[in-house]
C-alpha positions in Angstrom: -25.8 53.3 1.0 -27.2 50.3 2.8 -29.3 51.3 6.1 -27.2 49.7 8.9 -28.4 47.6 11.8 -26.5 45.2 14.5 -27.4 41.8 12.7 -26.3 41.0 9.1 -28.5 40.9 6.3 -28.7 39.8 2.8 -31.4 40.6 -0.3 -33.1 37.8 -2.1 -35.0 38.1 -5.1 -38.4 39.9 -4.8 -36.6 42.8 -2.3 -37.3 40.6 1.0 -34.7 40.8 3.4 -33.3 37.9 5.5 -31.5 38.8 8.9 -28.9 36.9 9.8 -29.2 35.2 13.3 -32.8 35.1 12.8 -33.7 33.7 9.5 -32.9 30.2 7.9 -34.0 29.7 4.9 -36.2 26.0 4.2 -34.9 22.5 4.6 -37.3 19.4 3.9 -38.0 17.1 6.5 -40.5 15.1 4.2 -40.6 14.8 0.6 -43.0 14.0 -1.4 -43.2 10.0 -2.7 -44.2 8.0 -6.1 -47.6 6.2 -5.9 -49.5 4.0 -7.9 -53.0 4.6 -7.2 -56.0 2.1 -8.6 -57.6 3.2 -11.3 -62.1 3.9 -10.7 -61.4 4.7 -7.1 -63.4 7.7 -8.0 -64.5 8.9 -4.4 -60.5 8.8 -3.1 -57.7 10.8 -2.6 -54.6 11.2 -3.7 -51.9 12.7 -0.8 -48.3 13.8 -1.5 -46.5 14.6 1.6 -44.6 18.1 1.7 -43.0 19.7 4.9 -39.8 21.9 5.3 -38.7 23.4 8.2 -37.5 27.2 8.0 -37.6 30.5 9.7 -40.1 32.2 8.5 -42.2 29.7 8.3 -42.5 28.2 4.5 -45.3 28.8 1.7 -45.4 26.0 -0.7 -46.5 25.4 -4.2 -46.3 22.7 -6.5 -45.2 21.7 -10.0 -46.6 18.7 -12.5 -44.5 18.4 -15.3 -43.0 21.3 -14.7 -46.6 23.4 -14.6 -48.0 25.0 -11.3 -50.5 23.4 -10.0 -53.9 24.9 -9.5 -54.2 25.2 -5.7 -57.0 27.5 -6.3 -59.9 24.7 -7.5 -61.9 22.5 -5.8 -60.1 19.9 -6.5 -56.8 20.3 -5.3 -56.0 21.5 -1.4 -53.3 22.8 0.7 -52.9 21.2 4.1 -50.0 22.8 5.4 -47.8 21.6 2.7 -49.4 18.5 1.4 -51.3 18.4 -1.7 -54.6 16.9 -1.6 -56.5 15.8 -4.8 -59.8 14.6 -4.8 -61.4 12.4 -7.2 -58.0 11.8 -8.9 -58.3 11.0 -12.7 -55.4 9.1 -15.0 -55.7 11.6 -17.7 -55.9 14.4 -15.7 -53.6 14.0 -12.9 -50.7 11.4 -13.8 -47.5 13.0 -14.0 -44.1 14.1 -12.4 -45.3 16.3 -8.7 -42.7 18.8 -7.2 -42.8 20.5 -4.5 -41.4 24.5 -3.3 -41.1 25.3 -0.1 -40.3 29.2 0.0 -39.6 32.0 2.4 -37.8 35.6 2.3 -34.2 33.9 2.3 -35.2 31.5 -0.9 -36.3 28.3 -2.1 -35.7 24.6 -2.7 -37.5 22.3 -4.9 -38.4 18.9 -3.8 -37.4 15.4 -5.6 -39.9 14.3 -7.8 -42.9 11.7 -7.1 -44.9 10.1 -10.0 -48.1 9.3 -9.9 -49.5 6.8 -11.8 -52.6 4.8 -11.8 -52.6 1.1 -11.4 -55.2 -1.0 -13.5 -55.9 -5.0 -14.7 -58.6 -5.3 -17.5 -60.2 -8.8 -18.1 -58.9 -11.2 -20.3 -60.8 -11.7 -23.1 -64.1 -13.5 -23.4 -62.8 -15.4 -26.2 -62.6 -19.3 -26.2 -59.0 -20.5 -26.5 -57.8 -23.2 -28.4 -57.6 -26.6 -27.1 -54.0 -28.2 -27.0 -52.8 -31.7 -27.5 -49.8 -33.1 -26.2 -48.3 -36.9 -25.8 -47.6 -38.4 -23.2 -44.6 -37.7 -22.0 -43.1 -35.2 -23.9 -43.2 -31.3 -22.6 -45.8 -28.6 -23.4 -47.1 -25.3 -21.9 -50.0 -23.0 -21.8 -49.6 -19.5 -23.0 -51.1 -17.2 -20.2 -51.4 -14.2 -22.4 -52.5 -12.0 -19.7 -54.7 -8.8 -20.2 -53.3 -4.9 -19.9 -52.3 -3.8 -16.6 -50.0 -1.6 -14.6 -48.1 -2.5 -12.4 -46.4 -6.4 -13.1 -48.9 -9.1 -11.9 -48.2 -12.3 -10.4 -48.9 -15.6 -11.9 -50.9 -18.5 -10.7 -52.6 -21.3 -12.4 -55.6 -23.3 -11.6 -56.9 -26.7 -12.4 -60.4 -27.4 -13.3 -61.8 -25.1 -10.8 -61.0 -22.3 -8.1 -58.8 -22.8 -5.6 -57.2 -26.1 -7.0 -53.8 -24.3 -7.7 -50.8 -26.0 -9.7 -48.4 -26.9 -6.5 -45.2 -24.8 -6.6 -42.9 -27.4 -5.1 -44.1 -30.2 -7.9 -40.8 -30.2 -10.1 -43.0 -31.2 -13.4 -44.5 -27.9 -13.4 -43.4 -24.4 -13.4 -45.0 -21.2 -13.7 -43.0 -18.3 -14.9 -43.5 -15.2 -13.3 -41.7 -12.8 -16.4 -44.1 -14.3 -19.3 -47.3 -16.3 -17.1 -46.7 -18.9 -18.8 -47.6 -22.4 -17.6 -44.8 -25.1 -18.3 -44.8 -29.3 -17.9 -41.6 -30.8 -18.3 -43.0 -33.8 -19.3 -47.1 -34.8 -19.2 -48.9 -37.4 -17.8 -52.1 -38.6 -19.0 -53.8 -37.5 -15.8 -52.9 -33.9 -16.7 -55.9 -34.5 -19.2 -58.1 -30.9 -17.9 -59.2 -27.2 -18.1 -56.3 -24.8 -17.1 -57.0 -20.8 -16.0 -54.3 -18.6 -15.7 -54.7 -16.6 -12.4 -53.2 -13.2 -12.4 -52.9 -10.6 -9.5 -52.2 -7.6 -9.1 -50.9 -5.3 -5.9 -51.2 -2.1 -5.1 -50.2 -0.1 -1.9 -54.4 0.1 -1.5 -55.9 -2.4 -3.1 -55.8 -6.0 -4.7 -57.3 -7.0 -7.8 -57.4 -10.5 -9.5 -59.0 -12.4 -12.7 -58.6 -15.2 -14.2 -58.6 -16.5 -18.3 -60.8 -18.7 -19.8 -60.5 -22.5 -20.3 -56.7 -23.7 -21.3 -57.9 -27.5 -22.4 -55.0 -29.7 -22.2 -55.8 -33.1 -23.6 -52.6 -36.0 -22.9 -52.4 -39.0 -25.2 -51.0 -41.9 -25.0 -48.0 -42.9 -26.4 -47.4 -46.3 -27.9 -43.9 -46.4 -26.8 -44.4 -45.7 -22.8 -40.8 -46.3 -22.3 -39.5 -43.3 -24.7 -37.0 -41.2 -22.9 -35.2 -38.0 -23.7 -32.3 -35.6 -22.5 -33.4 -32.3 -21.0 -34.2 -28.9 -23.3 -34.2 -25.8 -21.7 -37.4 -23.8 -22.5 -37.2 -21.5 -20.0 -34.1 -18.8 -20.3 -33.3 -15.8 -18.1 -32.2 -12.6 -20.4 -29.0 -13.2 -21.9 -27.8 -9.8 -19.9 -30.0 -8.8 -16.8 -29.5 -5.5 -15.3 -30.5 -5.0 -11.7 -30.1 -2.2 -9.1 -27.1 -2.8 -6.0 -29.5 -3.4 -2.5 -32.9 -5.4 -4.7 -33.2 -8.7 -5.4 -32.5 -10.1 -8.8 -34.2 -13.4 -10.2 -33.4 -15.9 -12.5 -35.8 -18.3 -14.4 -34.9 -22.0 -16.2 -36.9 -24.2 -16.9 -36.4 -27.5 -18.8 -37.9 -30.2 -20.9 -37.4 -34.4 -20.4 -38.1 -37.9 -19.5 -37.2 -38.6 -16.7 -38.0 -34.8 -15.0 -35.0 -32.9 -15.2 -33.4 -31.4 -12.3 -32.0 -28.1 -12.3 -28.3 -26.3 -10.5 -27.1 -23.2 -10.8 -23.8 -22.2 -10.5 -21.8 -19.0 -11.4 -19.0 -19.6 -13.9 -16.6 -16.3 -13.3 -16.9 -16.7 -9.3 -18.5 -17.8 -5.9 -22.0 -18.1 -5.6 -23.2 -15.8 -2.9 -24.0 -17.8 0.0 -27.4 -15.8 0.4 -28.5 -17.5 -2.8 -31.8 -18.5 -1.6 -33.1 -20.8 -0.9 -31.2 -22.9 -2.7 -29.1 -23.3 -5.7 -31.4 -26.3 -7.4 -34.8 -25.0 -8.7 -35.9 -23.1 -11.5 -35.3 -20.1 -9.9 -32.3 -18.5 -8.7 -33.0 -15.6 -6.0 -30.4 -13.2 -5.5 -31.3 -10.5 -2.8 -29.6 -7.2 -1.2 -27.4 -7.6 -4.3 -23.6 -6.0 -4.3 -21.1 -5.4 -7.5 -19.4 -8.5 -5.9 -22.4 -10.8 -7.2 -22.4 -9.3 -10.8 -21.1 -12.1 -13.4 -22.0 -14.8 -15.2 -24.3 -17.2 -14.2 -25.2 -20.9 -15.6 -28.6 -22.7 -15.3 -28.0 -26.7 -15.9 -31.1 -29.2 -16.5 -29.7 -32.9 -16.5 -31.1 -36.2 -15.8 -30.4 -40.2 -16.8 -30.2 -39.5 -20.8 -27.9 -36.4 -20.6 -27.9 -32.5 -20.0 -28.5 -28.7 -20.8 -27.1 -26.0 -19.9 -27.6 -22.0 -20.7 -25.5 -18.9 -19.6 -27.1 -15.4 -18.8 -24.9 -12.1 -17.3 -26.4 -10.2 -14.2 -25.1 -6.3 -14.5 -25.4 -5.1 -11.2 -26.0 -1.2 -11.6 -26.4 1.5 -8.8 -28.9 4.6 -7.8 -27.1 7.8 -7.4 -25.7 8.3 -3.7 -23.9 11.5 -2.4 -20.0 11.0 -1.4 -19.5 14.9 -0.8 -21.8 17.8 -0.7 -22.0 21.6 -0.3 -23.1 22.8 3.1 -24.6 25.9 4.2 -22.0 29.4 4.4 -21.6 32.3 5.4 -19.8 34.3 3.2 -18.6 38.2 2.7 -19.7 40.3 -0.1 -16.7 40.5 -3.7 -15.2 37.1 -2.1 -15.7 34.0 -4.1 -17.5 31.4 -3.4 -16.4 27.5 -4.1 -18.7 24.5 -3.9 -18.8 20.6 -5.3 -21.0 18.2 -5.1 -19.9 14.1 -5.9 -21.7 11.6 -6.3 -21.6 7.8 -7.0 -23.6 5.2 -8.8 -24.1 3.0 -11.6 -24.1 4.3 -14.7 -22.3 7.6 -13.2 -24.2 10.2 -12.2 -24.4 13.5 -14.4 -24.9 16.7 -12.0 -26.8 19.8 -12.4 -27.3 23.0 -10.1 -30.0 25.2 -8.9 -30.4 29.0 -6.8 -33.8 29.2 -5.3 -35.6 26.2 -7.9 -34.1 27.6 -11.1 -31.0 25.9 -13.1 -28.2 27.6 -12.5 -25.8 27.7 -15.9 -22.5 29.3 -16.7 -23.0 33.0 -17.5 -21.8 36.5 -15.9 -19.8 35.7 -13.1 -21.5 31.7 -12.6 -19.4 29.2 -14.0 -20.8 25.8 -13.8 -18.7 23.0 -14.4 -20.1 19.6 -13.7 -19.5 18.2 -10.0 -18.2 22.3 -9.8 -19.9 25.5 -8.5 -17.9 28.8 -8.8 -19.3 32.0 -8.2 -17.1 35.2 -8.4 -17.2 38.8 -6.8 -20.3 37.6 -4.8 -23.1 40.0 -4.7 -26.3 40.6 -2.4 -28.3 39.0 -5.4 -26.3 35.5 -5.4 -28.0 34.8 -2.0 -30.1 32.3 -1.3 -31.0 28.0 -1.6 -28.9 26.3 -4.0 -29.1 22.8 -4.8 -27.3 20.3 -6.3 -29.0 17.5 -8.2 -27.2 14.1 -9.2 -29.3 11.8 -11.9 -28.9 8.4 -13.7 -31.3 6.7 -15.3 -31.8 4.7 -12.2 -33.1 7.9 -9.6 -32.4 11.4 -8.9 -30.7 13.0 -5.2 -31.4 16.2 -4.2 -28.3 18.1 -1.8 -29.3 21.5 0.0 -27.1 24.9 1.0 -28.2 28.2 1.7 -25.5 30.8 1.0 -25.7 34.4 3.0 -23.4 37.2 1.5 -22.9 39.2 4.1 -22.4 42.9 3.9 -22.2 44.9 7.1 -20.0 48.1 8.4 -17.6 47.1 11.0 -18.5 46.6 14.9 -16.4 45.5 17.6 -19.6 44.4 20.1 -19.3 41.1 19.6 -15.5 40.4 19.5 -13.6 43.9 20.7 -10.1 44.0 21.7 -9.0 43.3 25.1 -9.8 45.4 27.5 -6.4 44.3 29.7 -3.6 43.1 28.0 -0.5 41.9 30.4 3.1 41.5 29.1 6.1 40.6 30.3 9.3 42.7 30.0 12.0 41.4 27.6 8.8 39.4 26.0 6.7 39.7 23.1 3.0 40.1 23.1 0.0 40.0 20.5 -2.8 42.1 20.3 -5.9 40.5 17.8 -8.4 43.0 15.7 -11.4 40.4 14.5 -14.1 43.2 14.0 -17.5 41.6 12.0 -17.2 43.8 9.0 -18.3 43.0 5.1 -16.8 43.5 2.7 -12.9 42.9 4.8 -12.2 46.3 6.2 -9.1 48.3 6.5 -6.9 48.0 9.6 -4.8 49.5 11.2 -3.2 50.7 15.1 -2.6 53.9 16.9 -1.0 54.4 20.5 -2.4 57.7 21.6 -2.2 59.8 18.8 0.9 57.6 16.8 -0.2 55.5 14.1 1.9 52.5 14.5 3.9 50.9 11.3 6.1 47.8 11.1 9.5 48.7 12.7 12.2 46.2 14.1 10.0 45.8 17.6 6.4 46.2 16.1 4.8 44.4 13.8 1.1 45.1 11.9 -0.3 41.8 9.3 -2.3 42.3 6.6 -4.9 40.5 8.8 -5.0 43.3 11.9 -2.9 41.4 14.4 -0.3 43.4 16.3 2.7 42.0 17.2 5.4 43.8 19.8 9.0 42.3 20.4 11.4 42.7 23.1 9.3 44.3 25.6 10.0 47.3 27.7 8.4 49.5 30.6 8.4 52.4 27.7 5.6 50.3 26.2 2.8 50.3 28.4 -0.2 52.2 27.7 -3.6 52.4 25.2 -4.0 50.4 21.7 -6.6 51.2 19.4 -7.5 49.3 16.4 -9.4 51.3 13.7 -11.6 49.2 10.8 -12.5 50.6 8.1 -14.8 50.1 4.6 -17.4 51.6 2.2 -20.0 50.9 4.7 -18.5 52.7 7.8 -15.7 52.6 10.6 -15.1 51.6 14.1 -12.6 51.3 16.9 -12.2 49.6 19.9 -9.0 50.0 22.0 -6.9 48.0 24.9 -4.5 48.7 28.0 -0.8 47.2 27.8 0.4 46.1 31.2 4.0 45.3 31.3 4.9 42.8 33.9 8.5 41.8 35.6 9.4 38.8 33.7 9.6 34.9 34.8 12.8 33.5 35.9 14.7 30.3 36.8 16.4 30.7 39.8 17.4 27.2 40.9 17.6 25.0 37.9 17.5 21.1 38.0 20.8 19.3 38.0 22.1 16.3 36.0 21.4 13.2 38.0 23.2 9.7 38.0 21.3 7.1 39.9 21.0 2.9 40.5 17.1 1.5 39.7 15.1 2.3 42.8 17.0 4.8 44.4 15.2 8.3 45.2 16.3 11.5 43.4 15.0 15.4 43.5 14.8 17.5 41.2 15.0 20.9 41.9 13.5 23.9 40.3 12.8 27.9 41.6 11.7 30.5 40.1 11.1 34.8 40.2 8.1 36.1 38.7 5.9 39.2 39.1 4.2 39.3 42.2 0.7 40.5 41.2 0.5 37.0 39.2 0.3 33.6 40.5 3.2 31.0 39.3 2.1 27.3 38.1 5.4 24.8 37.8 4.8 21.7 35.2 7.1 19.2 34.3 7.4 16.9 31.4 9.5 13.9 30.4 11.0 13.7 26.9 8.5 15.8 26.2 5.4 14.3 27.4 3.7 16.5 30.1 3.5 14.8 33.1 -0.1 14.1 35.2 1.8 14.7 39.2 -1.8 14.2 40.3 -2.4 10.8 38.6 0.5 9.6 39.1 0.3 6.5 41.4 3.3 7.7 43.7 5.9 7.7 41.6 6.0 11.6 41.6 6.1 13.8 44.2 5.8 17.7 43.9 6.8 20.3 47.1 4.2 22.8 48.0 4.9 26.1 47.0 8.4 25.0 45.0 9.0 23.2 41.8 11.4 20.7 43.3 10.2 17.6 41.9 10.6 13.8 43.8 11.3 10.3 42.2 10.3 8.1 44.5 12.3 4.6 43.7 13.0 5.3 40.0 12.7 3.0 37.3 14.4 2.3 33.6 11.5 4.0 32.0 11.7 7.3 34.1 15.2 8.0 32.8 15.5 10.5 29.8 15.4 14.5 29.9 13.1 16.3 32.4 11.9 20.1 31.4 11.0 22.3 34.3 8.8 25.1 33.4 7.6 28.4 35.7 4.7 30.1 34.0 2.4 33.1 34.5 -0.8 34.3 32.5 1.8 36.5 30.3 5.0 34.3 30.1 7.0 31.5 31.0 10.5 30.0 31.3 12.5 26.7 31.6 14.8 24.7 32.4 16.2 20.9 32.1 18.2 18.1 33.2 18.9 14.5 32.4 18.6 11.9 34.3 20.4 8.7 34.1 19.3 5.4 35.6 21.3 2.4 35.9 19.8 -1.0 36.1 20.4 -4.6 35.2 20.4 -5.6 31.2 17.1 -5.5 29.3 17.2 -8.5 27.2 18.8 -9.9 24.4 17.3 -10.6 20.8 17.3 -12.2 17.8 17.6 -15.6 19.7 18.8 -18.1 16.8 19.7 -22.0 17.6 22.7 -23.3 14.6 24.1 -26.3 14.3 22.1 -28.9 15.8 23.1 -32.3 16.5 23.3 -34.9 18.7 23.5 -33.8 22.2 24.7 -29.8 21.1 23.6 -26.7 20.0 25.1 -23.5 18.8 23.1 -20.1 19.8 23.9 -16.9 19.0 22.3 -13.6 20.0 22.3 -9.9 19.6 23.3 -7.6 22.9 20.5 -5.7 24.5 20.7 -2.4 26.3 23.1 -1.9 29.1 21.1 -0.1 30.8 24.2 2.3 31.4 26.4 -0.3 33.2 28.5 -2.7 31.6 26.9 -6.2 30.9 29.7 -8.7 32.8 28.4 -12.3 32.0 25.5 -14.3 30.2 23.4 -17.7 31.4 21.7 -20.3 29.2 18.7 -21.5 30.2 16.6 -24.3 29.0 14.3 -26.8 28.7 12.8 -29.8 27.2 9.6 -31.5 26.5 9.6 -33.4 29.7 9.7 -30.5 31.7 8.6 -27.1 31.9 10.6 -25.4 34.1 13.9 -23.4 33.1 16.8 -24.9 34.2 20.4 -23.6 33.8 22.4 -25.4 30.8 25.6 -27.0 30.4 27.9 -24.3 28.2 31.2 -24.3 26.0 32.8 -22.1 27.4 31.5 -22.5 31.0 31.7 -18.7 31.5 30.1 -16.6 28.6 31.8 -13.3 29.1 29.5 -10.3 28.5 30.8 -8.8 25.0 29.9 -12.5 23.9 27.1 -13.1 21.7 27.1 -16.8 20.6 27.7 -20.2 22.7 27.7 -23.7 22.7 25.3 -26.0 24.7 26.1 -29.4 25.1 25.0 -32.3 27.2 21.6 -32.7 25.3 19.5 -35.5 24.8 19.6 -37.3 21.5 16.1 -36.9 19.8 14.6 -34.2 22.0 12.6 -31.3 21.9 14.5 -27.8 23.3 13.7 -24.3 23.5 16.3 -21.7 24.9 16.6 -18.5 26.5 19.6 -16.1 27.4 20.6 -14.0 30.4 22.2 -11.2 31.0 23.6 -9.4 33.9 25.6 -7.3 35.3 26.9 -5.4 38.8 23.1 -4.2 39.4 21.6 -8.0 39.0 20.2 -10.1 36.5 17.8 -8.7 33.3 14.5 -9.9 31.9 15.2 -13.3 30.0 14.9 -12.8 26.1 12.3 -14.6 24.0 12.2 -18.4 23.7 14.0 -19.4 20.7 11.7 -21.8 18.3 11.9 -25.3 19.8 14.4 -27.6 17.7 14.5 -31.3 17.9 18.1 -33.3 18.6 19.6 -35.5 16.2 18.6 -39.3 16.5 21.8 -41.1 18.2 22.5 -45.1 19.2 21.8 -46.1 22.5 24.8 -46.3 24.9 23.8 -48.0 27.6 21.7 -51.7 27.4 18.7 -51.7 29.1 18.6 -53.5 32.4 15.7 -55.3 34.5 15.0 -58.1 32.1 12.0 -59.9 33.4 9.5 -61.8 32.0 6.8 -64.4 32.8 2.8 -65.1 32.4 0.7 -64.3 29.5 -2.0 -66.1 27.9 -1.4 -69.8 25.8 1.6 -69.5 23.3 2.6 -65.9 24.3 5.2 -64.8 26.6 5.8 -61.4 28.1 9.5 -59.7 28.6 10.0 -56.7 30.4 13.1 -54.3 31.3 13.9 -50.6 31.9 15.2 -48.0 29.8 18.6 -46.0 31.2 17.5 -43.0 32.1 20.2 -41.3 29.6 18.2 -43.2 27.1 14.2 -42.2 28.5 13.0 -43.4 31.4 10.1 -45.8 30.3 8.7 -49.3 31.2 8.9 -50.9 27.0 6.7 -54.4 27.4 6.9 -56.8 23.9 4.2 -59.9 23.6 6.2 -62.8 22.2 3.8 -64.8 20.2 4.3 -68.6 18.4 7.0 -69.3 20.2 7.1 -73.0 19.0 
């Protein structure tokens, strides 16, 4: 038997206990990060960050290569949780660093930070071989750079330090994958000694050096005029790989006479517009890259005598990234416990599991199954810090959950059953049991001394709630709920208060009004008078704001009886009345019908167009409950843009039409059209324009009258006259020339 107390608990390995409430076991709030550190800083330190925040606070340790490190020697130190080592060495300290943070309710293991030490030798003191080249054609000088860690970047010098081979001089390129040094084509004043520069960066320091003499001697070429197509020299990989969110670069590099230039395009798709900084060059830059840059991409060299062209894949791949994790629970002792972790990248993630910094597998009652975490018949031992870990080849993710089983005899303190429980008669009521209890305890309910037990009017579920139908006086009195399990019991117990039920008295009536007309609806009730009666209303169901809402409702004090004050369309429909206490309520309803002119009609179509008519036809909006009696045409054209009423065959449209004739239009005109309708109650909203149609072309019918003429300058003549206005009222003048 477990010694009891108010909080839960749970064991973790080693016997320490942690209280629920209290404890929490460690999260990081810094991690540890890879570093390259320079190699000979012999007086230096090395630091790896290490801080988790948890209740009690958290011991740490740490791991290299998977072996505990020696905290006790000089030269590693604990500062809180950062490790410290002085004097670091490459064969003594480069390796994979971990750190545990721990306390009573478990531990969690830290991602893992390499350190490695960063070094350039010299190059060596060897003489190199002097080159020859003719004029004209291309060459370049091998850099053949010394060891080193990290990659170095490439420079080249001329003669001596700092004449530097210009980077925007087309002729010359310097690849930054190989060092190399490359001419397209060489002049005899690139006759000198060239160095290869190399650097290298590191978060602390910078290092360079530099090779020995590269001599470059140009001779001249009997035939200065030779000329040649471009060769690519330079090529990217034939597949590069490269991580979603870096940058990504391309190298090309050509051969000729002239210098060639160089494009880049990509042949399966756009190229991203943050291709920088531009798409001519030898290099291609591609940065913040996303799966929709990955493809095939084509360098092109060309110039006067012809081109080249080479084709290389980018595969854009992806770090792991979490899409759904575990979070921290709470659960009761025997239950099961559930938990997956998912995560994306680029090749796909595998993912592993761990309790407290060990790797979890499938045994006993573990089953492990990939993304999957099931763990049966939970026991006080399975507490603790799990973590899930998702790999590729391309970084690791740590995701942390702590997991309390709980196991605790049943108490009532914090959630006991209602001390007052009112009920109305001819009602039902329910009565909840939620005591904290783990394992799930029995349940059950007593009145006095009866132990209650489902019956047509009573009702006990599985889950402790009692139900009680149909209502009586008969019923009042105590209700104890008793929980029960291997731990221990406890009860906690209620009054029933039965209550004289809520009653309509005055229901709403029906109502039949005209739009913007007042109407009241009324609405009395009976209820028990040691509780206070609230009255709500809704519309078709929506619950309506009488305090918000801008006049339109009115409530009396004391009453339900609600006012509309000038109704509208959109107050019509079903109103619900409804009189309610703390332990019931009732309702009642009524419709209310408002008349009101048409809404409008639709689907405005225009058919048969010609000359000077029209055909529309329509579909009927809604009455608005009174009968539409007639319809209007109206219209307009692009000389005006005010509606006007339209000529109709027939004169009348009667209101079950829904199709008409307009006539007396313009030849070659633009139109649009609306329709009407009405009926006792007034005119509705227009509908929507139809799409604006052009008239058929027609013959003049009238002549044009007005003819004048006169002035001009030498052999030309001017004539004027005016348009009928049922042609288009316009001034037309024509210049007569050569009339001789």
């Amino acid at each position: 038997m477990f010694m009891l107390c108010y909080h839960d608990f749970y064991i973790v390995p080693g016997g320490d206990v942690c209280v629920s409430g209290h404890d929490s076991g460690p999260v990081f709030e810094e991690q540890p990060s890879s570093l390259i550190y320079p190699e000979g800083l012999t007086e230096g330190k090395v630091t790896l960050s290490c801080q988790a925040r948890a209740s009690p606070a958290a011991s740490y340790r740490w791991l290299v290569n998977g072996t505990e490190v020696p905290l006790g020697l000089d030269r590693y130190t604990l500062v809180a949780g950062t490790l410290v080592i002085s004097s670091p060495e490459p064969i003594r300290d480069t390796g994979s660093y971990q750190c545990l943070a721990i306390n009573r309710c478990g531990t969690i293991i830290s991602r893992a930070a390499n350190l490695k030490f960063g070094y350039l030798r010299d190059f060596p003191p060897d003489s190199r071989s002097p080159q020859t080249v003719y004029e004209g054609q291309g060459t370049f000088l091998a850099c053949q750079p010394p060891p080193h860690y990290p990659a170095l970047s490439y420079r080249w010098l001329i003669n001596e330090f700092p004449n530097f081979i210009r980077k925007d001089d087309g002729r010359w390129f310097v690849s930054q994958v190989t060092g190399n040094l490359y001419a397209a084509k060489a002049e005899l004043n690139d006759t000198a000694n060239y160095f290869c520069f190399t650097t290298i960066n590191m978060e602390i320091s910078t290092k360079s050096t530099f090779s020995k003499a590269n001599q470059l001697t140009v001779l001249p070429d009997e035939n200065i005029c030779t000329r040649s197509a471009p060769t690519i020299k330079v090529r990217f990989p034939a597949d590069t790989y490269a991580l979603a969110g870096h940058t990504a670069q391309l190298e090309c590099f050509a051969y000729g006479n002239p210098v060639p230039k160089l494009r880049w395009r990509k042949v399966d798709g756009l190229m991203p517009s943050k291709a920088s900084p531009t798409v001519a060059g030898p290099t291609l830059t591609l940065p913040e890259l996303t799966f929709d840059d990955e493809g095939i991409y084509e360098c092109e060299a060309y110039n006067s005598e012809g081109s080249d062209t080479y084709q290389g894949r980018i595969n854009v791949q992806a770090q792991p990234e979490w899409l759904q994790v575990m979070s921290d629970s709470e659960v009761e002792i025997s239950s099961d416990l559930h938990w997956s972790c998912v995560a994306a990248g680029k090749p796909r993630p595998s993912v592993r599991w761990l309790r407290n910094g060990q790797p979890l597998s499938t045994q006993d009652r573990v089953e492990v199954n990939g993304v999957h975490l099931r763990v049966s018949n939970l026991a006080l031992e399975d507490s603790g810090m799990y973590q899930c870990v998702a790999e590729n080849k391309h970084g690791t993710i740590y995701s942390t959950a702590e997991l309390r089983v709980q196991v605790q005899a049943p108490d009532f303190r914090l959630n006991p059953v209602r001390k007052l429980i009112p009920a109305a008669r001819g009602g039902q009521v329910m009565i909840e049991c939620r005591p904290r209890a783990a394992p799930k305890p029995s349940l059950f309910w007593s009145r006095g001394t009866e132990l209650l037990t489902n019956s047509s009017r009573i009702t006990v579920t599985p889950d402790g709630i009692l139900w009680i139908h149909n209502i009586s006086r008969a019923d009042e009195g105590k209700y104890t709920c008793f929980a029960e399990n291997y731990l221990g019991k406890a009860n906690s117990t209620g009054h029933l208060s039965v209550r004289d039920a809520t009653k309509i008295t005055l229901a709403p009536s029906n109502a039949d009004i005209n739009q913007g007309e007042n109407v009241t609806l009324q609405c009395h009730a009976s209820h028990d008078a040691t509780m206070d009666l609230t009255f709500t209303w809704s519309l078709n169901g929506v619950t309506l704001d009488l305090e918000n809402s801008v006049g339109l409702y009115h409530r009396k004090e004391n009453i339900g009886d609600l006012l509309i004050v000038k109704a509208q369309l959109s107050q019509a429909g079903i109103y619900i009345c409804t009189a309610q206490t703390v332990v019931d309520s009732a309702s009642a309803s009524a419709k209310l019908v408002v008349r009101g002119p048409p809404g409008p009609p639709g689907g405005l179509l225009v058919k048969n167009v010609a000359e000077t008519s029209v055909e529309l036809r329509w579909s009927r909006g809604y009455d608005n409950h009174s009968p539409i009696g007639k319809y209007v045409i109206m219209g307009r054209s692009s000389f005006s843009s005010e509606w006007k009423k339209m000529r109709t065959d027939p004169v009348n449209i009667e209101g079950n039409a829904e199709s008409a004739h307009v006539i007396g239009l313009m030849p070659w005109m633009d139109y649009e059209f609306q329709v009407i309708a009405s009926n006792i109650l007034g005119s509705g909203e227009p509908s929507m324009p139809s799409h604006i149609i052009r008239t058929l072309q027609a013959a003049p019918t009238v002549a044009p009258s007005g003819l004048g003429g006169g002035g001009g300058d030498h052999n030309e003549l001017i004539i004027t006259w005016t348009v009928s206005r049922k042609v288009r009222m316009s001034l037309c003048t024509v210049a007569v020339q050569s009339l001789e």
